[in-house]
Steps between C-alpha positions, in 0.01 A plus 500: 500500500140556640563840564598517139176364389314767651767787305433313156205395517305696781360189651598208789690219380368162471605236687603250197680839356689528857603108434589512174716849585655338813613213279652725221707644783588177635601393149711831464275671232664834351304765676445640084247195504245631741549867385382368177225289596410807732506694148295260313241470733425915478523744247739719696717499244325682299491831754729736473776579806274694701192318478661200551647640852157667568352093455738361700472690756127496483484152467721410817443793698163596449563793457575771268859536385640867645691730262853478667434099513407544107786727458749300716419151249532708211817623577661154612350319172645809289871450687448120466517422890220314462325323220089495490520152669735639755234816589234249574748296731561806669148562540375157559814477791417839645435507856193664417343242276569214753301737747236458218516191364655329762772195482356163413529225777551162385307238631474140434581570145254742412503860557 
């Protein structure tokens, strides 16, 4: 979820957001409900495919987006492996962007 932040909304997550997210999974919240709060909360909607890869991958691994990665996206999204909200799980999960971002360690709570 925090690393998902960062992909959507190319910032850290908060720690009330963390508490409130970690309670929606508790509760068993469809994963669709975070993909679109994630979607309200930006205007990546609004970008077409390749842009929106290019932000993602910006966003999380600050970094430009190579042409194969681009290319690679564009071809799962057109075969329908993966849906937009699926690229930026990929993304967000990569072993790469927890190298950047990191993993969150829960303390006490908080974040």
């Amino acid at each position: 979820m925090a690393r998902l932040v960062n992909t959507f909304l190319n910032r850290d997550v908060s720690i009330e957001e963390w508490q409130i997210g970690r309670q929606a999974l508790l509760d068993n919240v469809e994963a669709q409900v975070f993909f679109d709060w994630f979607q309200e909360q930006s205007d990546l909607n609004q970008l077409g495919d390749s842009d929106y890869i290019q932000t993602l991958i910006q966003n999380t691994l600050q970094r430009p987006a190579t042409t194969e990665e681009i290319s690679g996206y564009l071809l799962q999204l057109e075969e329908g492996t993966f849906s937009r909200d699926g690229v930026a799980v990929d993304i967000a999960s990569s072993e790469e962007a927890i190298t950047v971002i990191g993993s969150v360690i829960e303390i006490d709570g908080g974040v």
